[in-house]
N, C-alpha and C positions, 0 to 999 in steps of 0.2 A: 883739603886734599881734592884735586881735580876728579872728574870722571874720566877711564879710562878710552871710553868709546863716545862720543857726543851725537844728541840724538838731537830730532825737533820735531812735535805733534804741530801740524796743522789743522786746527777746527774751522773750519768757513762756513759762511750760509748769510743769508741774506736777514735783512731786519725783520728783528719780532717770531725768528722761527725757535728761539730758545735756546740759541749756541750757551751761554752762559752758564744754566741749568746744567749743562751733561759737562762745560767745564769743572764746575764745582762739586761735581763729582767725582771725577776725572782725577781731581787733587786732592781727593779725600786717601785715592787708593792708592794713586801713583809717587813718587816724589819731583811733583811738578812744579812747578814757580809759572805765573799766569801773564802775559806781555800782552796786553791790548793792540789789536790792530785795528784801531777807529780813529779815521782822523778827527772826530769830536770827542771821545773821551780824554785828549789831551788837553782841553780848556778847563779852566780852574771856573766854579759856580756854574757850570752845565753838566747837572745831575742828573735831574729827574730824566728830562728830556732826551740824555745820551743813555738813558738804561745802566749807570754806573753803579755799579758794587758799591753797596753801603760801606762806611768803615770800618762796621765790624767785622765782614767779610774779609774787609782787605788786610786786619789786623790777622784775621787766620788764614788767612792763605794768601802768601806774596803775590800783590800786583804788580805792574811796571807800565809806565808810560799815561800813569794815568795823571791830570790835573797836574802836569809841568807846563803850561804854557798860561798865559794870559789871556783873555778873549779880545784883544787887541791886535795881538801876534798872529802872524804865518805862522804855516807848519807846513813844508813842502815835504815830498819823496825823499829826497833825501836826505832831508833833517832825520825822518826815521830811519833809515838806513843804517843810520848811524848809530839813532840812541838806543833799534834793537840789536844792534850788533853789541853794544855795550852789556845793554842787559842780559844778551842771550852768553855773551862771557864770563861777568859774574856768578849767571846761574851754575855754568858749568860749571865754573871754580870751586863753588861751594859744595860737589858733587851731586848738582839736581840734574833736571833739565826742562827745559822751556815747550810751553804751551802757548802755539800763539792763537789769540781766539779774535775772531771780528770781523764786519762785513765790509770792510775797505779792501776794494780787491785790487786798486792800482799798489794797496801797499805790499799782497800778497805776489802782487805780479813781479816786483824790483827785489822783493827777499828772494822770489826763486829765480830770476831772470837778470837783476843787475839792474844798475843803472849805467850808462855813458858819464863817465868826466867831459864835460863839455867847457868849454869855456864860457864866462858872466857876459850878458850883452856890450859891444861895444858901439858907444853914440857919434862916435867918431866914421865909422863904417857901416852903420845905419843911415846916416845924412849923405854919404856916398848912395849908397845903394838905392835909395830914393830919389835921390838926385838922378842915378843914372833911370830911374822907371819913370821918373818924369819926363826924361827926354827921349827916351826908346821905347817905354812903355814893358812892363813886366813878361810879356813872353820871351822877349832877346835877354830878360837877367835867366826864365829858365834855359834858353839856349846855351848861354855861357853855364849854365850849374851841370847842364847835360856833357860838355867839353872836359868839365874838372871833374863830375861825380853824376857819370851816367848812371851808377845804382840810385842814388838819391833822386834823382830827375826823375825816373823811371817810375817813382812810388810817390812822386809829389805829382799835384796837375797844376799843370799851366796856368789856372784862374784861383792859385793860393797865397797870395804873396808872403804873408808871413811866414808861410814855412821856406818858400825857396828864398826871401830876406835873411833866415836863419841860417841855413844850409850854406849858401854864402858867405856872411859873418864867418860864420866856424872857418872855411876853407881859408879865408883871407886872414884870419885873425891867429890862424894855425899851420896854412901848407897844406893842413892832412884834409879828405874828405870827409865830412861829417858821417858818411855811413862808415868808415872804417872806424872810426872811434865809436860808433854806435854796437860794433862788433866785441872789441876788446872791451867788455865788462866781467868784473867781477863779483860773482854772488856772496851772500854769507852763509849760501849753504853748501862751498866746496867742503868735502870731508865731513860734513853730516849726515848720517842719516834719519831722513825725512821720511814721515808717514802722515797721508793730508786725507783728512774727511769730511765732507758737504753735509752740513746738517742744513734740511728742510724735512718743512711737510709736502706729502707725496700729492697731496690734493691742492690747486692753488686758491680754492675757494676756503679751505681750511688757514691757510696765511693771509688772508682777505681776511677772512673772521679774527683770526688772532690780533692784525694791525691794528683793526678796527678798535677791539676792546684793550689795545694796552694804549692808545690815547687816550682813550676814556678814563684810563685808571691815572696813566699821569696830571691829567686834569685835576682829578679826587687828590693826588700826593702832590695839590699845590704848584704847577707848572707854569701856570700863567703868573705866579707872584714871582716865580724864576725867571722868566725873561720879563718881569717887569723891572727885577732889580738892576736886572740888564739893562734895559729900556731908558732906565734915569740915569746912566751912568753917561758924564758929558764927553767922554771919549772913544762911546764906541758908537759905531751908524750899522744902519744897514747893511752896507756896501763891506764891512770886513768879512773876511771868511768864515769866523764861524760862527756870525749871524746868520750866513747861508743856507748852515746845515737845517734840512728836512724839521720841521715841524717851528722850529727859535725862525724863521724865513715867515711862516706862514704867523705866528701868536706875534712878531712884530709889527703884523699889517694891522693886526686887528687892535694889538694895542695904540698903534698910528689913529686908530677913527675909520679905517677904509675898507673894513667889513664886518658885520656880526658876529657872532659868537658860532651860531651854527655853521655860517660861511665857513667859518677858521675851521670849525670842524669836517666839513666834507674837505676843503681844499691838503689841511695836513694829511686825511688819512689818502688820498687821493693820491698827494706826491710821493708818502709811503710808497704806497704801492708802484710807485713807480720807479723808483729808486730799489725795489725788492727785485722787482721785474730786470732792473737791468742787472742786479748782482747774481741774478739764476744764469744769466745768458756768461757773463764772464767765468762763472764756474760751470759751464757746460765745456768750455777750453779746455778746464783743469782734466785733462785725460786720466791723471795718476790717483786722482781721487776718488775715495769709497764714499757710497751715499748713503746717508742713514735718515729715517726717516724721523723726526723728533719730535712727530706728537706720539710715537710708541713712547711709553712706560720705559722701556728699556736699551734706549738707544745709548746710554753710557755704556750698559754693558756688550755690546756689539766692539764697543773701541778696547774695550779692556780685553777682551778675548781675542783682538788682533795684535794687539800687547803681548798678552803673555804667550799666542802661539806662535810669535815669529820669534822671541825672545829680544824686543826692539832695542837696541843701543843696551843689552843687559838690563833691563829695567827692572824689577821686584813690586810686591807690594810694599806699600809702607807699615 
């Protein structure tokens, strides 16, 4: 039997500030169902390294979206889009509601903001388009984008080609302007009510310390034997995506030979941080978000008390 009202918690915060902690909390009290928002917890054998809910965790309290892909595989925006829309269906169905937790904020930004249906690249009007900047040179293609899509011109610059190459595509391939279809999107949170909270700590020397020591600890639970099993596998490189991700980027230099152990270590905890650094700035946009500080002791019960005194989507304890 359905819920009559549909809600959705958004948890966000940047790596290593302990979103997970005041999730599983969260879900002790609430009747929550837990939808990862990391585009690395969706790889199958990147555990340690993505901070992944042990199984047993996940046997008590439903996960979603975690270890569905291969580390071979893409995972774009809208792939998720989709599979949390699935899952945040289900949950409702089942009378819960969904918790989304994780510091992937381009995927927080398409859950509340949409994406554009866009049309697939065409090689057909790519080889055009090229052709024509070969021979007039790319500001006469944004001249002509400014003719057909003075919005789009207006917010692209002259010395971009790939996006005004794109912005074209779309117009030719479609008629319509790429900003106008950039307009009509749809979110998956019309007709839910949404309540979203920025978990960090309030000191950034305090998230500097934390990063610091949860590589060290994944070190200790075996992390390097994880992307080594990566490392020998004859189909995956470098070069795919979620070799990319923050720390499996930096443990396959070193497994390569092309730097030490200690290197690996300043350079992981390093890009950490820089990857935290740019998730503070994306949730400083989040206007509608309450911030909780989560090296307090008691930062779940801050959300639980916004719970029960709005009376969010009719929620209870459990």
């Amino acid at each position: 039997m359905g819920v009559s009202r549909r809600g959705a918690l958004l948890l966000m915060g940047p790596t290593g500030a302990g979103k997970s902690d005041i999730a599983l909390e969260l879900a002790q009290r609430f009747p929550f169902e837990i939808v990862s928002v990391d585009s690395a917890q969706v790889y199958r054998g990147m555990d340690i390294g993505t901070a992944k809910p042990d199984l047993a965790t996940r046997e008590r309290i439903p996960h979603h979206l975690i270890d569905i892909r291969d580390p071979t595989m893409s995972y774009s925006a809208g792939e998720f889009l989709r599979d949390a829309g699935e899952a945040m269906r289900d949950i409702w169905g089942r009378g819960r509601q969904p918790l989304l937790v994780g510091g992937t904020m381009l995927y927080f930004h398409a859950l509340s903001s949409g994406l554009a249906v866009l049309p697939g690249a065409d090689a057909r009007i790519r080889v055009q388009l090229d052709e024509q900047a070969a021979a007039h040179g790319w500001e006469s293609l944004h001249q002509e984008l400014t003719r057909v899509d003075p919005e789009a011109a207006a917010r692209i610059h002259v010395n971009d080609p790939q996006r005004i190459q794109r912005a074209l595509e779309v117009y030719r391939a479609t008629g319509l302007p790429i900003s106008h279809l950039q307009r009509n999107r749809r979110t998956l949170f019309e007709g839910v009510e949404v309540l979203e909270f920025a978990a960090a700590p309030s000191d950034r020397i305090d998230l500097h310390r934390r990063i610091a020591g949860r590589f060290e600890e994944m070190l200790a639970q075996g992390f390097l034997d994880e992307v080594r099993a990566l490392f020998e596998r004859s189909d995956l490189t470098a070069e795919h995506p979620s070799m990319r991700a923050v720390g499996y980027r930096q443990a396959w230099t070193y497994l390569a030979g092309r730097c030490d152990l200690d290197e690996l270590k300043e350079q992981a905890v390093a890009a950490t941080r820089q990857l935290a650094k740019r998730q503070l700035t994306w949730l400083r946009r989040r206007h509608l978000a309450t911030w909780l500080n989560s090296m307090q002791p008691h930062a779940a019960s801050r959300v639980t008390n916004a719970l029960s005194e709005c009376g969010f989507a009719g929620w209870s304890y459990v």
